[in-house]
N, C-alpha and C positions, 0 to 999 in steps of 0.2 A: 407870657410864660404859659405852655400849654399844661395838661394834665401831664401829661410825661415826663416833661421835668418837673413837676412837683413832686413826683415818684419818688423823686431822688432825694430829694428834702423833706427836712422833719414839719411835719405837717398835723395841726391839731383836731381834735375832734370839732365839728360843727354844732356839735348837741354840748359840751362842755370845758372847749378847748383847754382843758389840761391835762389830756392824755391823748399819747399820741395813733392819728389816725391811720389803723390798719385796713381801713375798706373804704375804696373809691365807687360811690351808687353812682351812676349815668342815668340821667333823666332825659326826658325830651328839649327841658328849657334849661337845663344848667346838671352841676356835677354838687354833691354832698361828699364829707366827710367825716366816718365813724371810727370811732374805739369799737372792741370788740362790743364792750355790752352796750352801747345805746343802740348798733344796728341788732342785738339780738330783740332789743325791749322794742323797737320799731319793725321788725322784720316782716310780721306780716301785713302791715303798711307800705312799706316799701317796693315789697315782691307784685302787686299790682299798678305800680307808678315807673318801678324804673325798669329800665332794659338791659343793665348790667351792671354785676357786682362785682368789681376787681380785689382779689385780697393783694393788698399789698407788699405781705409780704410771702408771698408766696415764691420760688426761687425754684427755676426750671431748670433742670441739668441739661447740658450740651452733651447732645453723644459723640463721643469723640470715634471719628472713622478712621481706621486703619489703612494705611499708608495701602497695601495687599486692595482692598474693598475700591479701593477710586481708581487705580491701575484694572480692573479686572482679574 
């Protein structure tokens, strides 16, 4: 299973798994799993280890293109 589909599933904190993780850290050797407040109480640890923070639940809108916009 990669990270991606984890994404999709209820996935625990690694610092206290019983809440669920909203931030994926990417490290060089593996991936962590934070609730909001264990990546705040680790953050500035963190920010010099890993190479990205994904929120999870962050939700990106689709711009929807107009029928007119793809015709010219």
């Amino acid at each position: 299973m990669t990270s991606e589909d984890l994404i999709q599933a209820w996935v625990g904190c690694d610092k206290c798994q019983s809440a669920k993780a909203v931030y994926l850290v990417r490290l060089i050797n593996g991936e962590l799993y934070f609730c909001g407040h264990h990546l705040n109480e680790h953050k500035e640890a963190l920010d010099k280890v890993a190479y990205e923070i994904v929120d999870l639940d962050h939700k990106e809108e689709t711009p929807i293109i107009e029928k007119e916009e793809i015709n010219g």
